[in-house]
PDB file of the backbone (N, CA, C, O) and the ligand in Angstrom, with CONECT records:
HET     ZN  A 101       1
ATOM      1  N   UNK A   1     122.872 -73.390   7.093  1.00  0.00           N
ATOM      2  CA  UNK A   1     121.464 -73.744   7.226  1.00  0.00           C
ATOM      3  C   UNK A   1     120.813 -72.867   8.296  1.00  0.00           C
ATOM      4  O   UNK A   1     121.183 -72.946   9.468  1.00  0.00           O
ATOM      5  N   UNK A   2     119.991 -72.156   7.963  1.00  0.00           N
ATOM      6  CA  UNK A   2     119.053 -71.751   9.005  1.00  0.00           C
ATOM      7  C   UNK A   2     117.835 -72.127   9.661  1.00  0.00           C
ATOM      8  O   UNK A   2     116.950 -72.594   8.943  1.00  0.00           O
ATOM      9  N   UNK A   3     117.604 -71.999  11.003  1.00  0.00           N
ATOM     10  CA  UNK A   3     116.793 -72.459  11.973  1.00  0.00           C
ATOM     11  C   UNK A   3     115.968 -71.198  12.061  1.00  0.00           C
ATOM     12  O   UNK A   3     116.455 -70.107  12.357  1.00  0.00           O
ATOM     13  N   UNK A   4     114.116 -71.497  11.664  1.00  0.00           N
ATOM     14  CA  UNK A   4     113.267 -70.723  12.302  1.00  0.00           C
ATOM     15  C   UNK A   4     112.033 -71.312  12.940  1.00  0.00           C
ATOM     16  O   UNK A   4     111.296 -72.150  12.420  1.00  0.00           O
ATOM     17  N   UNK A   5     111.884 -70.697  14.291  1.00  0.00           N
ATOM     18  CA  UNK A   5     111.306 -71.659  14.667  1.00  0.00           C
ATOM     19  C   UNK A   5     109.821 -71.478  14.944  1.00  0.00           C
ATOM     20  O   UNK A   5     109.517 -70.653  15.806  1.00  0.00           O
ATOM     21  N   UNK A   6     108.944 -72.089  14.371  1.00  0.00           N
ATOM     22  CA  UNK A   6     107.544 -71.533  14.247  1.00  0.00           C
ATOM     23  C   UNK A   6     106.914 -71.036  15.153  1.00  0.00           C
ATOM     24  O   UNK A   6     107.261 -71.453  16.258  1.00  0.00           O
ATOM     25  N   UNK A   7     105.884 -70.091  15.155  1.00  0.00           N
ATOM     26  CA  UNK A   7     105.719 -70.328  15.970  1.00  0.00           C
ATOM     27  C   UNK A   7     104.313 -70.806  15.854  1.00  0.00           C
ATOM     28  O   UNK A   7     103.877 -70.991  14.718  1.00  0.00           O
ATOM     29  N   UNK A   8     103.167 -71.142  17.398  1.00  0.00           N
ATOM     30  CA  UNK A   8     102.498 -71.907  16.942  1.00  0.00           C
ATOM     31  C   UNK A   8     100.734 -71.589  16.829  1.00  0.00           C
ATOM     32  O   UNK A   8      99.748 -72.300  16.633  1.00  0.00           O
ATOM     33  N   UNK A   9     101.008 -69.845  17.115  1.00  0.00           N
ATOM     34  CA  UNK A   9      99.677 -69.873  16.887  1.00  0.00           C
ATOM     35  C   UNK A   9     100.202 -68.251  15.363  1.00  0.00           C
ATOM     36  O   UNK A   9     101.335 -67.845  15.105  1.00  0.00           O
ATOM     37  N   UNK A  10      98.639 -67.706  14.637  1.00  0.00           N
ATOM     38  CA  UNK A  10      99.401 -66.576  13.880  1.00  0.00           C
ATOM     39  C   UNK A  10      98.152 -65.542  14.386  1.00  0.00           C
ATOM     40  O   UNK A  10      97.140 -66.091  14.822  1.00  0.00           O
ATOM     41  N   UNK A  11      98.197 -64.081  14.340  1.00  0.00           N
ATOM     42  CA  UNK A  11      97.719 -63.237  15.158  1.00  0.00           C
ATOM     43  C   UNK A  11      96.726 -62.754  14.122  1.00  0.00           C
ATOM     44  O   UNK A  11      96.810 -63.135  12.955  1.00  0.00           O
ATOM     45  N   UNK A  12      95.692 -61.836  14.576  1.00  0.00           N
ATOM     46  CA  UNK A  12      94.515 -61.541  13.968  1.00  0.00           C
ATOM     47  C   UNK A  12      95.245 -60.158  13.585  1.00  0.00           C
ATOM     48  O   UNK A  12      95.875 -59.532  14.437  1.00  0.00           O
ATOM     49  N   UNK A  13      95.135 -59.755  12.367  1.00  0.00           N
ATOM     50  CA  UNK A  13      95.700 -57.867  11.945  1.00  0.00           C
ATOM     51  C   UNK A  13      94.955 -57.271  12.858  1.00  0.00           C
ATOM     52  O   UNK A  13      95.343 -56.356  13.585  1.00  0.00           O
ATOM     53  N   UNK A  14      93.679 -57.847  12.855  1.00  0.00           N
ATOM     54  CA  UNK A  14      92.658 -56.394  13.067  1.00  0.00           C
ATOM     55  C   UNK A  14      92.490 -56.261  14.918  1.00  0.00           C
ATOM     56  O   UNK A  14      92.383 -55.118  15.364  1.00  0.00           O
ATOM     57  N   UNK A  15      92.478 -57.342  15.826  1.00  0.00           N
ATOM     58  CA  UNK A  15      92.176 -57.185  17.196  1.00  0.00           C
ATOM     59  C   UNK A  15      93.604 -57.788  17.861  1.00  0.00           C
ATOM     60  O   UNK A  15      93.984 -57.415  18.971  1.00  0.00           O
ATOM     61  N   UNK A  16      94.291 -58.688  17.112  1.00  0.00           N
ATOM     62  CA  UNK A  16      95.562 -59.227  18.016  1.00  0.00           C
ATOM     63  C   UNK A  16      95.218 -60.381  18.366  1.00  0.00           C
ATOM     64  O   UNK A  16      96.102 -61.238  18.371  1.00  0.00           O
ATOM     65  N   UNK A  17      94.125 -60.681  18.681  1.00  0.00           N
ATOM     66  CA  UNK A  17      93.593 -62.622  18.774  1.00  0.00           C
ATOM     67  C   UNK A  17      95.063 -63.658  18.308  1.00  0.00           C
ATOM     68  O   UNK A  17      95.852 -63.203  17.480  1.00  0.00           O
ATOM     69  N   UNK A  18      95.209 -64.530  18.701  1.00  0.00           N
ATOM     70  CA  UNK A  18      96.004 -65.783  18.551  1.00  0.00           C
ATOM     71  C   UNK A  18      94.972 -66.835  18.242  1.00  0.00           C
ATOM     72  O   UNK A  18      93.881 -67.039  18.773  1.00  0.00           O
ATOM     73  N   UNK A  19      95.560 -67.427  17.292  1.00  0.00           N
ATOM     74  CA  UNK A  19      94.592 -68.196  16.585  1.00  0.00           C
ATOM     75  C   UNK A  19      95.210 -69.171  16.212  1.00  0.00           C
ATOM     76  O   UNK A  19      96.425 -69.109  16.028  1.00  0.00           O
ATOM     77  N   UNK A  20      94.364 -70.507  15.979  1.00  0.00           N
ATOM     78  CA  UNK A  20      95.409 -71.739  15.725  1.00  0.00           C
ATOM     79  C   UNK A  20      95.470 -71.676  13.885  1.00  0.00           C
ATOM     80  O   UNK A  20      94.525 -71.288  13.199  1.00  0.00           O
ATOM     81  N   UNK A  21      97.028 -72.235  13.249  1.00  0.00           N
ATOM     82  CA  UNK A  21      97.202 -71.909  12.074  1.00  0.00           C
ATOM     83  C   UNK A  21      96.080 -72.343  11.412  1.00  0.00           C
ATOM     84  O   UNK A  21      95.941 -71.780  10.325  1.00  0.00           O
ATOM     85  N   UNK A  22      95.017 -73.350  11.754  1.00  0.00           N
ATOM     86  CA  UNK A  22      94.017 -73.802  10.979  1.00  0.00           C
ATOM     87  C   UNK A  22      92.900 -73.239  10.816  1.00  0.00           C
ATOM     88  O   UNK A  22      92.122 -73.491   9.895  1.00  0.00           O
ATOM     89  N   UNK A  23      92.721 -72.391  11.739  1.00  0.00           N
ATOM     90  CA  UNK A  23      91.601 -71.077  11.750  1.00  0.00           C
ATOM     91  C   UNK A  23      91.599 -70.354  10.214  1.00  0.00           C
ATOM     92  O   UNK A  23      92.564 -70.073   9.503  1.00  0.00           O
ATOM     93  N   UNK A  24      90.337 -70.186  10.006  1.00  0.00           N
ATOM     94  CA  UNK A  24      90.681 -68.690   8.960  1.00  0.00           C
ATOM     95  C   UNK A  24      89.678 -67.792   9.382  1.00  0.00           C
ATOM     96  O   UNK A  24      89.743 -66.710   8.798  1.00  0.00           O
ATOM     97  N   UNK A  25      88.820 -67.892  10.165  1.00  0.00           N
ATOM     98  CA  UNK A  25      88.726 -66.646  10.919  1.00  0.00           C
ATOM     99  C   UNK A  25      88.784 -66.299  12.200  1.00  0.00           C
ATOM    100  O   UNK A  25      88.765 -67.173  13.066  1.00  0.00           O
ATOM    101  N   UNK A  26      88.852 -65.146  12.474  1.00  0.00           N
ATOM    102  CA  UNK A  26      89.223 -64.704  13.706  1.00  0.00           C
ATOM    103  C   UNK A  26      87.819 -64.968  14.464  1.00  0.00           C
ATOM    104  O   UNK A  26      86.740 -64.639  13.970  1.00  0.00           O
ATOM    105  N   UNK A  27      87.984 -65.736  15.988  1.00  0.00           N
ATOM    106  CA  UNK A  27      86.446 -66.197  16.233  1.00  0.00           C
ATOM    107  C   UNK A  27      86.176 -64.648  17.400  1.00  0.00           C
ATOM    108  O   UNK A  27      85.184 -64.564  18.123  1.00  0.00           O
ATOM    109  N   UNK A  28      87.220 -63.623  17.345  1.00  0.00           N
ATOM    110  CA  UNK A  28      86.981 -62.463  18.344  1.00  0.00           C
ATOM    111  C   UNK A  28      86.275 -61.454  17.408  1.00  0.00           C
ATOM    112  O   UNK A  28      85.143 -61.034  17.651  1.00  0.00           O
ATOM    113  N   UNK A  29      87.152 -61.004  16.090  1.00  0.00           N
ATOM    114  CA  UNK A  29      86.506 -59.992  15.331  1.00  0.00           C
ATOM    115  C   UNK A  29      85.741 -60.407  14.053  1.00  0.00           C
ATOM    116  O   UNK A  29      84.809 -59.755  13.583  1.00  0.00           O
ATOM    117  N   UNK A  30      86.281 -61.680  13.483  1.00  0.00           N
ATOM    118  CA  UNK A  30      85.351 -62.018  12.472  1.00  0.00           C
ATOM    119  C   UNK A  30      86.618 -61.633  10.843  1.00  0.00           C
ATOM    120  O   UNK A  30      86.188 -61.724   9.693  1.00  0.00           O
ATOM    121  N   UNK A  31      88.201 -61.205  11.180  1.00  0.00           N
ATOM    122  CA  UNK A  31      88.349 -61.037  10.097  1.00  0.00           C
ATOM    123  C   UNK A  31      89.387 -62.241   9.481  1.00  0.00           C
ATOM    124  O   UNK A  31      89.545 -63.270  10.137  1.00  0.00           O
ATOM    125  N   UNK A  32      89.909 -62.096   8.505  1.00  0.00           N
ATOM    126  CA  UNK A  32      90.830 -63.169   7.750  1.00  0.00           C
ATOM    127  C   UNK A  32      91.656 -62.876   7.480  1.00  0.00           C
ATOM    128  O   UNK A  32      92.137 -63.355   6.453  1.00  0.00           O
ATOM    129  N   UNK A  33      92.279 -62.013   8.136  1.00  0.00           N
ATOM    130  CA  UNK A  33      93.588 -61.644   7.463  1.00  0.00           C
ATOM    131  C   UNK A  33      94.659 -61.838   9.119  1.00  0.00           C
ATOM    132  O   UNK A  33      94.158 -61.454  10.176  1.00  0.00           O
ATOM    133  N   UNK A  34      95.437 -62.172   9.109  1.00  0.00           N
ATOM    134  CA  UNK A  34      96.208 -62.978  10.021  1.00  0.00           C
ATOM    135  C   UNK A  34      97.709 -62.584   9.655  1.00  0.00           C
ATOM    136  O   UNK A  34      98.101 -62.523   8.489  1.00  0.00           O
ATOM    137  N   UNK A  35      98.476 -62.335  10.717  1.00  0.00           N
ATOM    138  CA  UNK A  35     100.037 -62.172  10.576  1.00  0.00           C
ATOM    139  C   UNK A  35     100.533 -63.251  11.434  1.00  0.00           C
ATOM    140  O   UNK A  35      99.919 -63.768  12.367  1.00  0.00           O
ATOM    141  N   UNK A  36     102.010 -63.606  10.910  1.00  0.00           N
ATOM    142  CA  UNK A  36     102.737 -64.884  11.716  1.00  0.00           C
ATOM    143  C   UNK A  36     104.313 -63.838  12.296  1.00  0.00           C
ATOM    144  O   UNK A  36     105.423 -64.160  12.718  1.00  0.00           O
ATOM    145  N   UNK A  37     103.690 -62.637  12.047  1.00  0.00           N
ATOM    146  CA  UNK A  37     104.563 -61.683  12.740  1.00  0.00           C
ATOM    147  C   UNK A  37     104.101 -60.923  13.693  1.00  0.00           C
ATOM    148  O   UNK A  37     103.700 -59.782  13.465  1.00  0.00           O
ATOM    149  N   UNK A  38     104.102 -61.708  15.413  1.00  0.00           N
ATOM    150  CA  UNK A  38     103.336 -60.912  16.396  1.00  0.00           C
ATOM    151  C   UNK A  38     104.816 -61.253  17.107  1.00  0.00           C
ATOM    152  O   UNK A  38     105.857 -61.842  16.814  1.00  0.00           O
ATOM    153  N   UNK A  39     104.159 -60.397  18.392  1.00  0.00           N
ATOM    154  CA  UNK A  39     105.266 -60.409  19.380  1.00  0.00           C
ATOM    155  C   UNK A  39     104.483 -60.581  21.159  1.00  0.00           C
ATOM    156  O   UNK A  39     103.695 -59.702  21.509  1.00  0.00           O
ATOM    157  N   UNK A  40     104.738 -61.501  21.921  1.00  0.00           N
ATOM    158  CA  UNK A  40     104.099 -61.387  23.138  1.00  0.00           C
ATOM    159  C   UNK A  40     102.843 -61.851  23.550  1.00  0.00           C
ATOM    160  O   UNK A  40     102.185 -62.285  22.605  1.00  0.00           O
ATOM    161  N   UNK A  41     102.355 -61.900  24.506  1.00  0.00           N
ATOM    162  CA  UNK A  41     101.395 -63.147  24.358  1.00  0.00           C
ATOM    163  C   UNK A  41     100.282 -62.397  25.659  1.00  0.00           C
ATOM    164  O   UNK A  41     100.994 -62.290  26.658  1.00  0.00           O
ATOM    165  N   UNK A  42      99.164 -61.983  25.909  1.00  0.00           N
ATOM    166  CA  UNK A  42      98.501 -62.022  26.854  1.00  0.00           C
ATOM    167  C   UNK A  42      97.120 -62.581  26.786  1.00  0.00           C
ATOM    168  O   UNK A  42      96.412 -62.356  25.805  1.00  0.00           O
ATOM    169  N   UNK A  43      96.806 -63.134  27.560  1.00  0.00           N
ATOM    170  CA  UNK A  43      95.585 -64.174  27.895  1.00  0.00           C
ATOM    171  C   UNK A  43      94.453 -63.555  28.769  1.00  0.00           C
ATOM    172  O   UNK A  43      94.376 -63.578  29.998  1.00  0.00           O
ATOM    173  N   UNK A  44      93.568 -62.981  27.849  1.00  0.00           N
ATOM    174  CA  UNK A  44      92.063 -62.228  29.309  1.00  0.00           C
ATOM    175  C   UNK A  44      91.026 -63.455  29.401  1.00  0.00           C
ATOM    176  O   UNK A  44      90.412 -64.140  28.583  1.00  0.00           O
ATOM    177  N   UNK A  45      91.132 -63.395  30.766  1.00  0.00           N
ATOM    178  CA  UNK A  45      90.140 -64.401  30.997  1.00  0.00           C
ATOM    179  C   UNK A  45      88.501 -63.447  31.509  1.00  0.00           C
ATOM    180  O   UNK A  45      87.481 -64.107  31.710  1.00  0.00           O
ATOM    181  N   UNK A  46      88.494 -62.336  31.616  1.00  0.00           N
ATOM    182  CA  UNK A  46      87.655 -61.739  31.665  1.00  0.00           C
ATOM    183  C   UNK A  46      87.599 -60.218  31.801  1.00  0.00           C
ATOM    184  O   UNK A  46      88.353 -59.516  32.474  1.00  0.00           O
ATOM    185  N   UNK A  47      86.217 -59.705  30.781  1.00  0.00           N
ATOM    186  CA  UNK A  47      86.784 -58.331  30.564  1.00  0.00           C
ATOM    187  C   UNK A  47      86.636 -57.251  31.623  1.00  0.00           C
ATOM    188  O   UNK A  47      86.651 -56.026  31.505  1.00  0.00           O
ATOM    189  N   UNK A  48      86.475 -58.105  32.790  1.00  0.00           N
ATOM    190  CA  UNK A  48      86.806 -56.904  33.654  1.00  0.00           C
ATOM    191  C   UNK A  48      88.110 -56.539  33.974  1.00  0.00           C
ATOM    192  O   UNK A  48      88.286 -55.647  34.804  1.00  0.00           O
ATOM    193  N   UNK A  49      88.960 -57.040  33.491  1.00  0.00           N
ATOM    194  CA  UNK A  49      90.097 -57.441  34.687  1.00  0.00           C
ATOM    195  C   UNK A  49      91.215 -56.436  33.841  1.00  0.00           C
ATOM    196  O   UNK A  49      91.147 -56.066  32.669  1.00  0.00           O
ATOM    197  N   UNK A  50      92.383 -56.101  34.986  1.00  0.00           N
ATOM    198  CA  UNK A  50      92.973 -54.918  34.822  1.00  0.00           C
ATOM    199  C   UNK A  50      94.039 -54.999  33.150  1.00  0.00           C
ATOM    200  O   UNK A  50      94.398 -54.152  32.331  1.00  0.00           O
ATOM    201  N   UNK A  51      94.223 -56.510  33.294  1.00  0.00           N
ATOM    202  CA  UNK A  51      94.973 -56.204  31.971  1.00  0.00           C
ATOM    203  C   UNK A  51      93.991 -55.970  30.660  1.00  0.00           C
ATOM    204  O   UNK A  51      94.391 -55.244  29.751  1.00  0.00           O
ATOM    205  N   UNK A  52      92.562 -56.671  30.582  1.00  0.00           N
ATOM    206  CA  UNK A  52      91.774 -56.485  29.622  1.00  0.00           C
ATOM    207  C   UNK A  52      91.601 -54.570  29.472  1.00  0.00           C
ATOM    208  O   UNK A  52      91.755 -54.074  28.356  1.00  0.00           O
ATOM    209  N   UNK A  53      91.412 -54.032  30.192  1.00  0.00           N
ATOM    210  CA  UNK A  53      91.308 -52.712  30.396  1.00  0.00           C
ATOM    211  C   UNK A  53      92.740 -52.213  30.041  1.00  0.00           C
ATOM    212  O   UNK A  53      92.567 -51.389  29.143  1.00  0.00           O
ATOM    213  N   UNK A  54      94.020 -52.311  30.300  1.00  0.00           N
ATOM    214  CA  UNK A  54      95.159 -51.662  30.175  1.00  0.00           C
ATOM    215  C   UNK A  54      95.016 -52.007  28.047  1.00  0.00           C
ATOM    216  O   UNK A  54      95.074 -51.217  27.106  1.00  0.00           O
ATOM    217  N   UNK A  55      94.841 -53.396  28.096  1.00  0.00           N
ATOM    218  CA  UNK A  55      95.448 -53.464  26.635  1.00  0.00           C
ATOM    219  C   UNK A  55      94.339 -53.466  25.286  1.00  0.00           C
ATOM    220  O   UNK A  55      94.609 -53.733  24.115  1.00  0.00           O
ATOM    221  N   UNK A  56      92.596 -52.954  26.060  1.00  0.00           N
ATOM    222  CA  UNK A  56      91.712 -52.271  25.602  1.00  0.00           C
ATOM    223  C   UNK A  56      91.174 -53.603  24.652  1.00  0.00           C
ATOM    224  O   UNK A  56      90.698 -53.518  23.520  1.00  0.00           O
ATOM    225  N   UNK A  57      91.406 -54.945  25.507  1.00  0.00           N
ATOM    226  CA  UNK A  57      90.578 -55.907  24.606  1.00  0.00           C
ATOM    227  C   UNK A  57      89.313 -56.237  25.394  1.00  0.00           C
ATOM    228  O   UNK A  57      89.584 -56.034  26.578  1.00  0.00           O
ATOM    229  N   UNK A  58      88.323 -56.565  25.294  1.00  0.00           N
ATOM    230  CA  UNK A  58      87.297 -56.624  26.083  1.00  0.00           C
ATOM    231  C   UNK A  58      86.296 -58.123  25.966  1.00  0.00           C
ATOM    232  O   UNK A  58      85.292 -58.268  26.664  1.00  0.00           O
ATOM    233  N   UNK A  59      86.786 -59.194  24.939  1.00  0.00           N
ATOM    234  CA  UNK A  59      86.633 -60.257  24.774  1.00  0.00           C
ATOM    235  C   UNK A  59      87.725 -61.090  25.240  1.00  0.00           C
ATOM    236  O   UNK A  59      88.853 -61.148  24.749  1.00  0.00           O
ATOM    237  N   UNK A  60      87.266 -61.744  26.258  1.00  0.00           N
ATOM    238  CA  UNK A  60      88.295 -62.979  26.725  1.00  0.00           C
ATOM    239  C   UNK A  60      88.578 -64.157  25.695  1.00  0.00           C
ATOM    240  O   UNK A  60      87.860 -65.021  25.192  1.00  0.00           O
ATOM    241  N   UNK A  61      90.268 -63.745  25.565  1.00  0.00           N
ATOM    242  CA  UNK A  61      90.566 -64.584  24.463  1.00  0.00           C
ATOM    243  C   UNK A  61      92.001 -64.253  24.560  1.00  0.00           C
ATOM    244  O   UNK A  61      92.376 -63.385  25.348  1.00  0.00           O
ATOM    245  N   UNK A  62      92.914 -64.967  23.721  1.00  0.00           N
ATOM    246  CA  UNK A  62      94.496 -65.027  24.069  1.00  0.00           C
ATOM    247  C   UNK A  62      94.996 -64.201  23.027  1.00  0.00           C
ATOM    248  O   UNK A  62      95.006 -64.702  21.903  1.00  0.00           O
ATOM    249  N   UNK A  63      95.589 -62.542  23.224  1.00  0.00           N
ATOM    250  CA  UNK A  63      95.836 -62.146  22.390  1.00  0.00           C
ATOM    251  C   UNK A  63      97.241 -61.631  22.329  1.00  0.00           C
ATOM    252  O   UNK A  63      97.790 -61.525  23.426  1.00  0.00           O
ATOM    253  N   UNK A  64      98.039 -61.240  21.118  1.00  0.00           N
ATOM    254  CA  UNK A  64      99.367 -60.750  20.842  1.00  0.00           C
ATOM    255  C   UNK A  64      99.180 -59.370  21.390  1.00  0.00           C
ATOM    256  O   UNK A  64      98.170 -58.668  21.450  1.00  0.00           O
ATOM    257  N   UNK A  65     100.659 -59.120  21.851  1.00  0.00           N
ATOM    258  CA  UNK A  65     100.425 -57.791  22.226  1.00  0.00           C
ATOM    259  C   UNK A  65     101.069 -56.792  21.083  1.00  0.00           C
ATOM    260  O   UNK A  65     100.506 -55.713  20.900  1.00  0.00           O
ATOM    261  N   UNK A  66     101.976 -57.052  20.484  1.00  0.00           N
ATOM    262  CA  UNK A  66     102.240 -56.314  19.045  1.00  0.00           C
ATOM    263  C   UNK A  66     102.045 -57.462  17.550  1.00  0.00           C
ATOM    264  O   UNK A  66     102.426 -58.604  17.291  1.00  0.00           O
ATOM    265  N   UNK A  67     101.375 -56.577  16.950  1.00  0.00           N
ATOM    266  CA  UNK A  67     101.508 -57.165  15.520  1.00  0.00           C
ATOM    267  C   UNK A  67     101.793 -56.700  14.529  1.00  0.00           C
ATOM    268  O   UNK A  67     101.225 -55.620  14.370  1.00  0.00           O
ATOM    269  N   UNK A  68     102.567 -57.046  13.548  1.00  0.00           N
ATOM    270  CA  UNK A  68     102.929 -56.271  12.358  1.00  0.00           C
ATOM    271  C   UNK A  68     102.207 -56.515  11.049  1.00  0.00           C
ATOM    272  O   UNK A  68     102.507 -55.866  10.047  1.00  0.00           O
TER     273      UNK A  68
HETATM  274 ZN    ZN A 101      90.390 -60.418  15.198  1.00  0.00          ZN2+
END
């Protein structure tokens, strides 16, 4: 038997946003297409701040840092 274990939010293709599974759109870019294959997790709370700038998101919002 195999164990996978959900996870609990699924990522936006187009910006990386984390989104709750009940979403169908992305409330950062506006699109619908969503992967449940991300990896990593960063949270901007505002777009000044050094990680919003390193990982080139500029809307504060909780995003994956890789997505497939
Ligand atoms: Zn998006």
């Amino acid at each position: 038997m195999s164990y996978r274990r959900r996870k609990p939010f699924k990522a936006c293709k187009k910006c990386g946003a984390l989104v709750p599974h009940e979403e169908l759109q992305c409330p950062v870019c506006g699109s619908r297409e969503f992967s449940e294959d991300w990896e990593g997790m960063v949270i901007i709370v505002s777009k000044d701040s050094k990680t919003a700038k390193f990982i080139e998101k500029n809307k504060p919002h909780m995003y994956a840092i890789k997505v497939r």
